[in-house]
N, C-alpha and C positions, 0 to 999 in steps of 0.2 A: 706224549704219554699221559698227559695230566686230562686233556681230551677226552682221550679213551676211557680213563677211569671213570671219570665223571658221567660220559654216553652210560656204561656198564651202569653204573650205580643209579639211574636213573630209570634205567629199561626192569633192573631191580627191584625198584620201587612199583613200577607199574603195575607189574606183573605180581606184586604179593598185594598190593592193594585191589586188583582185579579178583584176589582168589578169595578174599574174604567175602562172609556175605550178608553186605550190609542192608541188603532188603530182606533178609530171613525171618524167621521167629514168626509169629501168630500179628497179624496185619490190626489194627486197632480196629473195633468196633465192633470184632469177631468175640463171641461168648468165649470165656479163657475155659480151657482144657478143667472139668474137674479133676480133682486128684485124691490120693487119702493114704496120708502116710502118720508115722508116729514121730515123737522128740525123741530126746535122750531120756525122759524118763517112761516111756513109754505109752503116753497119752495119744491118743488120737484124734489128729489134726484132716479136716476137711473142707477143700477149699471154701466149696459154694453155703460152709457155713457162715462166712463172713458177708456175706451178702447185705448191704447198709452199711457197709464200711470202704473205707479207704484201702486196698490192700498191694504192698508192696511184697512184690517174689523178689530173694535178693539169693540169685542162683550162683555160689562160692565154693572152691576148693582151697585146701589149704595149700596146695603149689602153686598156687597166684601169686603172684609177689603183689600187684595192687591188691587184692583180697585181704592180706596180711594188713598192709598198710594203713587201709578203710577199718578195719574193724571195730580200734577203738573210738573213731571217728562216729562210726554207725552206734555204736555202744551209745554213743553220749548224744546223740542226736535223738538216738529212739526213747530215752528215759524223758527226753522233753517235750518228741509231737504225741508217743502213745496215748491214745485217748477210745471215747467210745465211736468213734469217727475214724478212727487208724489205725491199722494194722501194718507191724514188716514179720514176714515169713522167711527167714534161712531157710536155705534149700542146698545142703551140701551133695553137691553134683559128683555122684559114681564112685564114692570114696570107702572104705570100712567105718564103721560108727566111729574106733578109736581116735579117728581125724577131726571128726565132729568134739569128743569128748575132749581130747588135749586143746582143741580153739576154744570151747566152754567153757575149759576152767584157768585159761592162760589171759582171756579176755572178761572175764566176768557175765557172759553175754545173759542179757534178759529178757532179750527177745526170742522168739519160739525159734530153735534149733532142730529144723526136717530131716530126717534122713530122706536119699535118695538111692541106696546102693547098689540100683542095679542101673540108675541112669533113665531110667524110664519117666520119671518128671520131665526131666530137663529135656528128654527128643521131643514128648508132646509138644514142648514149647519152645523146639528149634535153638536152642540154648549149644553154640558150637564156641563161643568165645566167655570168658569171665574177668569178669563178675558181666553178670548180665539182671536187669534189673526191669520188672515186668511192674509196671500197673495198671489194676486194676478198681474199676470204676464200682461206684456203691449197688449197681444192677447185675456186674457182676461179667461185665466187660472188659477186654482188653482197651487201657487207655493211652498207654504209650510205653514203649521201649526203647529200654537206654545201655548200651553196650558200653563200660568203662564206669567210671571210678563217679561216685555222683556225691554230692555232701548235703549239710542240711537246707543250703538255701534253695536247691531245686528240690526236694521231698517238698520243703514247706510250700511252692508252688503249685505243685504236684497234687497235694491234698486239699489244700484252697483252692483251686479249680473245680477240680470231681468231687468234695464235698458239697459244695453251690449247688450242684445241677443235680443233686439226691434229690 
């Protein structure tokens, strides 16, 4: 009996790890999708503004449970690499603004808070799992994608890499 479980539980595993897709999203080296959306206070935000910078897509819902968990995490990480070299861009994925605004003011967030709500960001950029986490190179390049929960010692790699090579 114990066998069998075990068979099941594995052919389980297989089959939900075959259906994700972990080759997805926009391949590195490809120019990243422009975009142009607003914050919460309604300024308008444009990707390939940042062009000479570090820029981190940090694509979030509030029914993530890692999302939740990162935030103040991200909070406090970005108040220390933000620089004129660095950018992170929230990009809340398909949600009403009010999901945006209750994380805003539950987190203190400082960093730019996008809407997304028709989802339209997040398909340019093949965004099927979250948090999903997009950098982009000071040219304005896709430089690597990171699907799960990232903290400050890979950003800070992250940006000391693709800063260098500006």
């Amino acid at each position: 009996m114990n066998a069998i479980r075990l068979i099941s539980l594995l052919t389980t595993l297989l089959l939900l790890n075959g259906c994700q897709n972990n080759q997805g999203g926009i391949s590195r080296g490809v120019t990243a999708p422009d975009f142009e959306t607003t914050d919460l206070q309604g300024v308008a935000y444009k990707l390939s503004n940042y062009k000479g910078k570090v820029v981190m897509l940090y694509f979030w819902a509030d029914w993530c449970p890692a999302c939740r968990k990162e935030f103040p995490e991200t909070q406090a990480y970005y108040q220390k690499l933000k620089s004129d070299q660095f950018e992170l861009l929230a990009i809340n994925v398909a949600q009403p603004r009010q999901a945006s605004e209750e994380f805003y003011r539950k987190y203190k967030a400082t960093f730019p808070m996008l809407l997304d709500t028709t989802g339209s960001i997040s398909k340019q950029y093949g965004v099927e799992e979250l948090p999903t986490n997009y950098f982009i190179d000071p040219e304005g390049k896709v430089a690597r994608r990171i699907v799960g929960w990232i903290g400050e010692p890979q950003v800070r790699v992250m940006i000391n890499q693709l800063a260098k090579n500006k």
